[in-house]
N, C-alpha and C positions, 0 to 999 in steps of 0.2 A: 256873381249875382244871379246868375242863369243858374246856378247850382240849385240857389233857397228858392227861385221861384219852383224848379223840380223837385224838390224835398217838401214844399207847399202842396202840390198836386195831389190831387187823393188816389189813395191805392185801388187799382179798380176789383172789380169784385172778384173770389174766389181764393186770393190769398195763395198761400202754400200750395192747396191743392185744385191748382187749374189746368183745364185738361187740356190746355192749346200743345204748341211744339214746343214746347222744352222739356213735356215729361219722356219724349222720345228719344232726343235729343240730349237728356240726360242718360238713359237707358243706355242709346250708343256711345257715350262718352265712356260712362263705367266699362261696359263689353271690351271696348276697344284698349282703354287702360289696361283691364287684366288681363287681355291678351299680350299687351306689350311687356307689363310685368311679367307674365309669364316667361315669353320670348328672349325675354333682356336679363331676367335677372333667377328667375324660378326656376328656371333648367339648367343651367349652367351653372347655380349652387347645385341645386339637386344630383347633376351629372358629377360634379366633384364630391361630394358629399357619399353619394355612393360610391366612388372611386376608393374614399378614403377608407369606406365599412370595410369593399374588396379588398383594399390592402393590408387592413387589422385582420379582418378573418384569415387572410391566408398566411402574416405574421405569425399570427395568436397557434394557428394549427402546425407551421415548421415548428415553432418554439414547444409546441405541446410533442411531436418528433422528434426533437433532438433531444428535449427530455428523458422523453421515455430511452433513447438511444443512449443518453448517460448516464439513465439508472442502470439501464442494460451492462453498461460499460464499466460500470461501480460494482457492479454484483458479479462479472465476471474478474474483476483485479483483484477483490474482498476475496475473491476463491481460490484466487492462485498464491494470494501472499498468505492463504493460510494452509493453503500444499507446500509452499515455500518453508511457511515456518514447521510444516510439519517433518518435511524434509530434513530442514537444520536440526530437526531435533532427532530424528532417527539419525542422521551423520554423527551427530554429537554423541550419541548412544553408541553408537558403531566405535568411535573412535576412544571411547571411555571403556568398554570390554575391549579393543587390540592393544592399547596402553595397559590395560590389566595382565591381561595373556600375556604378554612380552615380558611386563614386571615380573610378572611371575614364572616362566621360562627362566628369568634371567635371576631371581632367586635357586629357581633348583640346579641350574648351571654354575652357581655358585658352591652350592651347598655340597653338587656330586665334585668341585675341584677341590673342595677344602675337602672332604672325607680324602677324595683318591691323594691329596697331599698327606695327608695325616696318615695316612697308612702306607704313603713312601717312606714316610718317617719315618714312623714306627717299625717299616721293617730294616730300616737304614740304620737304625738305634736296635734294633736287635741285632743285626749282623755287627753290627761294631763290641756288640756288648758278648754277642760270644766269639768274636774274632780276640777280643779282650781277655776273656776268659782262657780263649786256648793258650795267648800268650802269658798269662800268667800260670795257666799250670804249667806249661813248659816250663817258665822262670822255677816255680814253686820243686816240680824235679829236678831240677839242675840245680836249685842252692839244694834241696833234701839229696841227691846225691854230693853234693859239697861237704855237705854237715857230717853224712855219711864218710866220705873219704876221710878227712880226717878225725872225726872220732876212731875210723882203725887206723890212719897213720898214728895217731898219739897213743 
């Protein structure tokens, strides 16, 4: 009941804006608040918050370093597996002329064993053909003196 008789009471004059102590009083209320906010909550985000940026920049810049340190690292292996492949392929060159050269060595080392056979041969077939020969003229004298003899003994 004491409530409606105060809610009866009329407002006295100047409303919202009266210049007694509470507009000071307000004033230090708010100052002291955003100090406290500040204090309590504003800098200690604020101090992590910058913590966080310091730790992405200095992320963001190794990762932007070791980048460049694996393209570096990409462009030097690109270089060498293509000295590598150039390598194999001069090897393979290499070793496709000593395979030729040897083939072919081993061709004329053929060709001078079959000639030097063929003309042992040949002279082995000549000496048998006139060792042949000698023995049949000999034969061919000896029956022509056979035929001989006796045509004069008869």
């Amino acid at each position: 009941m004491t409530w409606l008789l105060l809610a009866e009471a009329g407002v006295p004059e100047g409303g919202l804006f009266d210049l007694d102590a509470t507009l000071p009083l307000m004033a230090v209320q708010v100052v002291l608040l955003t100090f406290l906010l500040n204090v309590l909550f504003f800098r200690p985000v604020g101090k992590v918050v910058e913590e966080r940026e310091g730790y992405i920049s200095t992320s963001r810049a190794d990762a932007k370093q070791k980048l460049a340190q694996i393209e570096r690292l990409e462009a030097d292996l690109a270089e060498q597996l293509k000295d590598a492949r150039q390598a194999a392929q001069a090897a393979i060159v290499d070793a496709e002329q000593e395979v030729d050269r040897l083939y072919r060595e081993a061709i004329a080392q053929a060709e001078s064993e079959a000639n030097r056979t063929k003309e042992q041969s040949r002279r082995e077939i000549e000496a048998e053909r006139e060792n042949a020969r000698t023995q049949l003229d000999a034969q061919v004298d000896q029956l022509s003196n056979q035929i001989i003899n006796r045509l004069l003994a008869a």
